[in-house]
RODO-2510 file (C-alpha; in nm, 4 decimals, decimal comma):
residues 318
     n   res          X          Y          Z
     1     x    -4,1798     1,8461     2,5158
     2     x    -4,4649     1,8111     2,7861
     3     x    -4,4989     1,4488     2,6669
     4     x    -4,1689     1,3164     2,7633
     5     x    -4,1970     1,5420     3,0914
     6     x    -4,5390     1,3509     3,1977
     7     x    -4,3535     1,0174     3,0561
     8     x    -4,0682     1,0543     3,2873
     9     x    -4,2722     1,1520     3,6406
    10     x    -4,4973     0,9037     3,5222
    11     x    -4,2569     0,6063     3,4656
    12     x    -4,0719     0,7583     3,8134
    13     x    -4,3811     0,6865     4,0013
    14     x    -4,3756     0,3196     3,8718
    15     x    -4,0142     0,2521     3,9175
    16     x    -4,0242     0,3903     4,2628
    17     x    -4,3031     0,2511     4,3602
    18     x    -4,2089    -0,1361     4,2196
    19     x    -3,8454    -0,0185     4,3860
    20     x    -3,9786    -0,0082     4,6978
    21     x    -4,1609    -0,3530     4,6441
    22     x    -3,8314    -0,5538     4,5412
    23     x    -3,6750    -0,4127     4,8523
    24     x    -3,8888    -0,5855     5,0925
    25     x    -3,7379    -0,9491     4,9512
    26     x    -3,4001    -0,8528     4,9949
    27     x    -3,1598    -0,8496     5,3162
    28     x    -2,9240    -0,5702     5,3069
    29     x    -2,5888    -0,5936     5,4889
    30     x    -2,6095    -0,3963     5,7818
    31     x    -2,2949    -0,1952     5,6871
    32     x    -2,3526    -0,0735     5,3610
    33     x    -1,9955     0,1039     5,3263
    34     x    -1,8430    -0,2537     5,4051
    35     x    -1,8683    -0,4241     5,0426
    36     x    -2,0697    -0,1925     4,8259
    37     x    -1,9452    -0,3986     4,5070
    38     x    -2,1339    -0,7190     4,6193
    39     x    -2,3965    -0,5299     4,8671
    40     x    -2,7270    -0,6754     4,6598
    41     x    -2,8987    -0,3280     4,7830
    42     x    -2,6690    -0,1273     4,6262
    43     x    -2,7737    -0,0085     4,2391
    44     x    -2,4905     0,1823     4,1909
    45     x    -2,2322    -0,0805     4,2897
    46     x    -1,9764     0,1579     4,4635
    47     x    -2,0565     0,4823     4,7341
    48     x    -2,0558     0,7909     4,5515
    49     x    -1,7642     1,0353     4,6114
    50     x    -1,9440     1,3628     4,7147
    51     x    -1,6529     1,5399     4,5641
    52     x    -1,7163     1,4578     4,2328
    53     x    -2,0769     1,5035     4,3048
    54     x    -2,0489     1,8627     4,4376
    55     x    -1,8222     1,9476     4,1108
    56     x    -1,9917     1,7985     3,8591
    57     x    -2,3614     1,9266     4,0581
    58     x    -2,2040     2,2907     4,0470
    59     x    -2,0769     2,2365     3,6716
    60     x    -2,4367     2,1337     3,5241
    61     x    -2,5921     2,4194     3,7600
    62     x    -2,3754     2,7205     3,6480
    63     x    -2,4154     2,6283     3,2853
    64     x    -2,7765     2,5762     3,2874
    65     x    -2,8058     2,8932     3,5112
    66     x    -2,6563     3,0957     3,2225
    67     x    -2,8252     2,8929     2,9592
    68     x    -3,1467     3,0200     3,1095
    69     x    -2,9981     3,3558     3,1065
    70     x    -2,9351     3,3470     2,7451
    71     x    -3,3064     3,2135     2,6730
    72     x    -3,4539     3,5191     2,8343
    73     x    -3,2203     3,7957     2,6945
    74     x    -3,0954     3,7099     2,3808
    75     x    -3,3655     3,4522     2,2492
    76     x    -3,3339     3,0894     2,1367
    77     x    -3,6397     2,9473     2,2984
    78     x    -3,6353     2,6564     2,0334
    79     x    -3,3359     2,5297     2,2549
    80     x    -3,5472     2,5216     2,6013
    81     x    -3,5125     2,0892     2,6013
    82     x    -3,2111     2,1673     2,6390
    83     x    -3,1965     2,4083     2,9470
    84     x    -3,4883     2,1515     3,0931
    85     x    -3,2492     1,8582     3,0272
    86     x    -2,9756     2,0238     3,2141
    87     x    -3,2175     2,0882     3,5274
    88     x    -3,3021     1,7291     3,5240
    89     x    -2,9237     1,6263     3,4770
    90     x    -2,8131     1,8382     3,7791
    91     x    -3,1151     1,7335     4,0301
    92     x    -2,9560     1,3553     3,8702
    93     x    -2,6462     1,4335     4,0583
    94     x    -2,8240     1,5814     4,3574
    95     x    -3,0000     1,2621     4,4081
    96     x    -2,5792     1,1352     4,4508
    97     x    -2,5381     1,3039     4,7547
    98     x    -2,8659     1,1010     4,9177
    99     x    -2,7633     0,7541     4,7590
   100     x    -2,3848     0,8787     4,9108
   101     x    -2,5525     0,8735     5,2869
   102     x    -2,8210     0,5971     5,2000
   103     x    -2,6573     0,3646     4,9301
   104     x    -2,8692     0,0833     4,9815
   105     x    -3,1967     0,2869     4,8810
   106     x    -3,3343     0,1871     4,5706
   107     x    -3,5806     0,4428     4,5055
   108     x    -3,3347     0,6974     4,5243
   109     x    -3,0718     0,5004     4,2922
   110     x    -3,3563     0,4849     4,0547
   111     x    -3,4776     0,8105     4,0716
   112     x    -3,0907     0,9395     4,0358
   113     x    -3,0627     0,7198     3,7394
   114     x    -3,3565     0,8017     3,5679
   115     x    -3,2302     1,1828     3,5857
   116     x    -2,9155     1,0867     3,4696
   117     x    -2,9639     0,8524     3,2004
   118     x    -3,2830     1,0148     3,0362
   119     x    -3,1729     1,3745     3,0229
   120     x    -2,9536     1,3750     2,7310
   121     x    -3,2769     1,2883     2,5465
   122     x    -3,3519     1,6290     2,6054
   123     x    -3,0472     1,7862     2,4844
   124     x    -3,0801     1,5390     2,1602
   125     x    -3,4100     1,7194     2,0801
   126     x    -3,2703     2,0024     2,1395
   127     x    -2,9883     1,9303     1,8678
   128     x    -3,2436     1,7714     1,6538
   129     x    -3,4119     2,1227     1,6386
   130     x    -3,1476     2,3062     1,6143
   131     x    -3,0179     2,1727     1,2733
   132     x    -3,3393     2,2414     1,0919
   133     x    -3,3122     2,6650     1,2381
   134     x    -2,9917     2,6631     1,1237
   135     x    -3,0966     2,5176     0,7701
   136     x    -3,3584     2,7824     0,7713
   137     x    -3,1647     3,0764     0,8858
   138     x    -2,9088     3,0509     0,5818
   139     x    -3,1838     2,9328     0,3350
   140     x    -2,9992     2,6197     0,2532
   141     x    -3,3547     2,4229     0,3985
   142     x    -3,3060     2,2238     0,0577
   143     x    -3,0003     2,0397     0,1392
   144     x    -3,1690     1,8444     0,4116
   145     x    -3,2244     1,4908     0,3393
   146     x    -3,5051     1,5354     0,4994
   147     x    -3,8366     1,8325     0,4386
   148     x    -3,7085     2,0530     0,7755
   149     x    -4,0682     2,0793     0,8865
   150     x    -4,0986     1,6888     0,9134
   151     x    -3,7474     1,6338     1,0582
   152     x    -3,7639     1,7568     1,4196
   153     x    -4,0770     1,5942     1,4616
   154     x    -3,9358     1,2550     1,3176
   155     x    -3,6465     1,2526     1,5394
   156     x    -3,8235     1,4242     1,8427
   157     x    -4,1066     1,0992     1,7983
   158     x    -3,8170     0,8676     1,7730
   159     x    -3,6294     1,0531     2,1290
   160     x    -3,9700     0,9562     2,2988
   161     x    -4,0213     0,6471     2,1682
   162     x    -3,6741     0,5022     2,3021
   163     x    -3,7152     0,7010     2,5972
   164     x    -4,0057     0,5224     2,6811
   165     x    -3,8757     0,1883     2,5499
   166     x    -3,5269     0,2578     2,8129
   167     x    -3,7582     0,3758     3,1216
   168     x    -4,0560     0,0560     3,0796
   169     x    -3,7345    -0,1969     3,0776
   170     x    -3,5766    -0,0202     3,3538
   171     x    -3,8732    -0,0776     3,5296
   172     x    -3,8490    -0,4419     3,4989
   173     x    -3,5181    -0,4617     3,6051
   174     x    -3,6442    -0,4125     3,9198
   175     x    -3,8216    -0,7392     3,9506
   176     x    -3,7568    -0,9914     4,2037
   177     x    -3,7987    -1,2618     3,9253
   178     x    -3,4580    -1,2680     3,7358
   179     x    -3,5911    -1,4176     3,4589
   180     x    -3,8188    -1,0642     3,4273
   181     x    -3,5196    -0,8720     3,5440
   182     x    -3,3177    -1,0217     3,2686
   183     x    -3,5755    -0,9267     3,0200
   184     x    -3,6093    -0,5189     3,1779
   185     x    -3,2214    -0,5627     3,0934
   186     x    -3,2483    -0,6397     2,7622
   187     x    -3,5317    -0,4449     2,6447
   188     x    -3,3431    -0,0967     2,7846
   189     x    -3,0530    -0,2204     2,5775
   190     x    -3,3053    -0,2733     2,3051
   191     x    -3,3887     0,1430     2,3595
   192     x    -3,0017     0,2627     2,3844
   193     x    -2,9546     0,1047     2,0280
   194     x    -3,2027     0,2340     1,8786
   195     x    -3,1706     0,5843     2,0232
   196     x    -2,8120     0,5490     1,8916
   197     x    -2,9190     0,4290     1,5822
   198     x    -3,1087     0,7185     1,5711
   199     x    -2,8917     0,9772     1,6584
   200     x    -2,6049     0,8152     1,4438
   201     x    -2,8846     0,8870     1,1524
   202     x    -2,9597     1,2394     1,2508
   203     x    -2,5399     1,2818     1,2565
   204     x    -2,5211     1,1433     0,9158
   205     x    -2,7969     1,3675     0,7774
   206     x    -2,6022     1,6917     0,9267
   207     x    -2,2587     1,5752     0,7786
   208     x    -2,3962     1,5207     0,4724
   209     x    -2,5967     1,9142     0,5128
   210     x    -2,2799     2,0708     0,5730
   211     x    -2,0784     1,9008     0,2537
   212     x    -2,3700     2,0162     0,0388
   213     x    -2,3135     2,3691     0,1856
   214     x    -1,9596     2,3626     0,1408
   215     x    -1,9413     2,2678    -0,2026
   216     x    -2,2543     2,4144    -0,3135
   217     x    -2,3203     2,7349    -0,1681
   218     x    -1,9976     2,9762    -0,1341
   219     x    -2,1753     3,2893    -0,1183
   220     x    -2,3709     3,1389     0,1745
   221     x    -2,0175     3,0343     0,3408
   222     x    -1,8721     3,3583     0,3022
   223     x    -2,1645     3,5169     0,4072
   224     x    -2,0763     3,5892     0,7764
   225     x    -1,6767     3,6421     0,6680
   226     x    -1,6659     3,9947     0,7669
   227     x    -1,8185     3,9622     1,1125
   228     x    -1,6254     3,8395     1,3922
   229     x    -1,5830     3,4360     1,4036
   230     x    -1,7799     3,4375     1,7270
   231     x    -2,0696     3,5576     1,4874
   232     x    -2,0138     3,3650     1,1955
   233     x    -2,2733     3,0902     1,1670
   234     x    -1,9887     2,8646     1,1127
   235     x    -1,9059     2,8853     1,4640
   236     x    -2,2845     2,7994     1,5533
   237     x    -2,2150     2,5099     1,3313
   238     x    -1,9002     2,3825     1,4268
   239     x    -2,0678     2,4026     1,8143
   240     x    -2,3448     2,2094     1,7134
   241     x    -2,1283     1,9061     1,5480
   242     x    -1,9331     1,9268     1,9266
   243     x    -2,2460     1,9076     2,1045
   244     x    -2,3264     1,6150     1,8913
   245     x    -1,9882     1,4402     1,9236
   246     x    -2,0009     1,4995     2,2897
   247     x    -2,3615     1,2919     2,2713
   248     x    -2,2206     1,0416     2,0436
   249     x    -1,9550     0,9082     2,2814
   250     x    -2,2415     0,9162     2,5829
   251     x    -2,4462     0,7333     2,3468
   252     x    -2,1824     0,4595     2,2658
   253     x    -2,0448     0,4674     2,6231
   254     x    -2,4240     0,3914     2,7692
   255     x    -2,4965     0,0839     2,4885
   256     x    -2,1661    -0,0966     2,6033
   257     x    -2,2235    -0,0474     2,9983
   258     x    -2,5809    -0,1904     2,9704
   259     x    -2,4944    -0,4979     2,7363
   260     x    -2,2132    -0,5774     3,0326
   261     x    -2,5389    -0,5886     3,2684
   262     x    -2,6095    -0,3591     3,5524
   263     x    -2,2860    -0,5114     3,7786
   264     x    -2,0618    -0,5122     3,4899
   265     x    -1,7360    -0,3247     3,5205
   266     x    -1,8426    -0,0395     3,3536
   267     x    -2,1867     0,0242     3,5480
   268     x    -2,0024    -0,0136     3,8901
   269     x    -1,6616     0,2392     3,7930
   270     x    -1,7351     0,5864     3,9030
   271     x    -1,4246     0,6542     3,6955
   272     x    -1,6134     0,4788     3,4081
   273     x    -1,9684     0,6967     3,4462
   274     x    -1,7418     0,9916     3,5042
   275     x    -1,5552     0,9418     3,1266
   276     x    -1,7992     0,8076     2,9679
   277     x    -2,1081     0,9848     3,0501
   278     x    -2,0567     1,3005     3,2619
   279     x    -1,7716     1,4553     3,0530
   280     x    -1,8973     1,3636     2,7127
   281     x    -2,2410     1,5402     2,8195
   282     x    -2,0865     1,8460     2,9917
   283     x    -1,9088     1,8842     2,6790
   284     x    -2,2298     1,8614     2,4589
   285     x    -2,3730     2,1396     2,6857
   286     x    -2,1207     2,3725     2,7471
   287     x    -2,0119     2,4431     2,3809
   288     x    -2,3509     2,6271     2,3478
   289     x    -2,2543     2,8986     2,6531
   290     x    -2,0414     3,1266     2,4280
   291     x    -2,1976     3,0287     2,0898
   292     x    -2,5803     3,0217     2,2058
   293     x    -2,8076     2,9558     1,8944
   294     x    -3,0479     3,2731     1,9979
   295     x    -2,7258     3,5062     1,9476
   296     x    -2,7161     3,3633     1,5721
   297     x    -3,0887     3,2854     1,5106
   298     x    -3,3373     3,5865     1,5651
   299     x    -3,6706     3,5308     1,5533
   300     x    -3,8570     3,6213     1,1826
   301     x    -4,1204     3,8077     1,1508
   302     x    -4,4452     3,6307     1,0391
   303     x    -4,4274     3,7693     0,7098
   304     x    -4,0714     3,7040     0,6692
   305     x    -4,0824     3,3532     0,8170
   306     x    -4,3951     3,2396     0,5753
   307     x    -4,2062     3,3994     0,2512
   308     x    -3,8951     3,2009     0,3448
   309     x    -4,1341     2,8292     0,3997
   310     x    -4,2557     2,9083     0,0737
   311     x    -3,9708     2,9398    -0,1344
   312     x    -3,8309     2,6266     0,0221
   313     x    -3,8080     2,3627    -0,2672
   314     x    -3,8171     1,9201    -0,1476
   315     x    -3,4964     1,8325    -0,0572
   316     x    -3,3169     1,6502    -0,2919
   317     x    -3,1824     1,2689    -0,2326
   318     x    -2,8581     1,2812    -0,3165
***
């Protein structure tokens, strides 16, 4: 996870820094509050309401304050891209209350976005990971399209790769030459798609885990039915399919706001970023406060843990 960490300050750095240079040719109104929709300054397209900021800032910040709580006292350190991601996403909504006093900044609208619209590729990885504990934890590794040891890696490689793909065409976008701007446009398209793609695969592959469960393995969905639901792996389950429906509709919101261009009516609604994007991801991060993965997945001991690899047979195909 230090790779897309460097990625991201590194790629801030740039954006900022070629920000700053597009600025220069461009004649802001003197009153930025007057006409935000056609102020050529403004990135967001509208002056954030520091209402919704301050809510949604203090939402992300409680949960990822008690997400970190759970990491240190009742385990799950396989799910720290996620309490990272949420970090990021809040300090994304600090940056909110600067561009709500200084609208027509452009290196703070890109650092903001750049908080706000990379972050969830943290909580993807952490999803991504999750699926193949779970697997493990009930022995059912084997009904994983894919060998578990290969799949985080796969999809974690594929997170970065669109991550990087989204943050170099953002980067263009701020061009002063629309024809490159046009092209920064379409080439972070080009990385939403193919993140959704992506994640629309990994979805696919857990779907199709959970049928083979189901119909497959009773004794291994009965296996929790005398402990309370809140400690049935089930529940760790069904919280897991949330958080990825919650990431889903981000996904799908984020694909059709970019291919209406950054002034279409979707990237200048707060309403719109507040539906689309902000709920859909609180949702995908809050399921985990009661039903934290650490709570359901302990640690193995060496011993244990290479016993259980070992006896894992290749997934099947079908």
């Amino acid at each position: 996870m230090a790779g897309p960490i460097l990625a991201s300050t590194l790629f801030l750095l740039a954006l900022v820094t070629s920000a700053q240079a597009a600025t220069k040719s461009v004649t802001c109104p003197s009153d930025p509050y007057l006409d935000p929709r056609n102020d050529p300054c403004n990135g967001l397209g509208y002056i954030a309401n520091n209402a919704l900021t301050a809510v949604a800032f203090g939402y992300v910040l409680l949960v990822v304050l008690i997400q970190t709580y759970q990491v240190i006292f009742n385990g799950g350190k396989f799910m720290l891209s996620m309490v990272i991601g949420a970090y990021v996403y809040a300090i994304g909504f600090a940056f909110r209350f600067a561009l709500h006093h200084s609208p027509d900044s452009l290196g703070i609208f890109i650092s903001e976005d750049l908080m706000i619209v990379l972050s969830p590729c943290f909580f993807i990885a952490a999803n991504y990971t999750l699926l193949g504990r779970l697997a493990g934890e009930i022995d059912c590794a084997h009904h994983v399209l894919l060998p578990v040891k290969r799949l985080t890696l796969i999809f974690v490689l594929s997170d970065v790769t669109t991550f990087v793909i989204q943050a170099g065409g953002a980067s263009l976008t701020t061009s002063k030459v629309q024809s490159s701007a046009s092209t920064g446009l379409h080439i972070f398209l080009i990385g939403l798609i193919m993140q959704l793609v992506s994640f629309v695969f990994f979805c696919a592959i857990y779907a199709r885990f959970l049928y083979r469960v189901y119909t497959e393995e009773q004794d291994v969905c009965m296996r929790d039915s005398k402990q309370p639901w809140y400690n049935d792996w089930r529940t760790l389950a069904a919280a897991l399919s949330v958080s990825s429906i919650g990431l889903l509709i981000r996904s799908f919101y984020r694909v059709v706001e970019a291919s209406q261009g950054f002034r279409g009516n979707l990237s200048t609604s707060e309403a719109a970023f507040y539906l689309g994007d902000t709920i859909p991801i609180c949702l995908a991060i809050v399921v985990y406060v009661p039903f934290w993965p650490g709570r359901f997945i302990k640690a193995a001991h060496p011993y244990v843990k290479e016993q259980k690899e070992s006896s894992i047979s290749s997934p099947s195909l079908v």
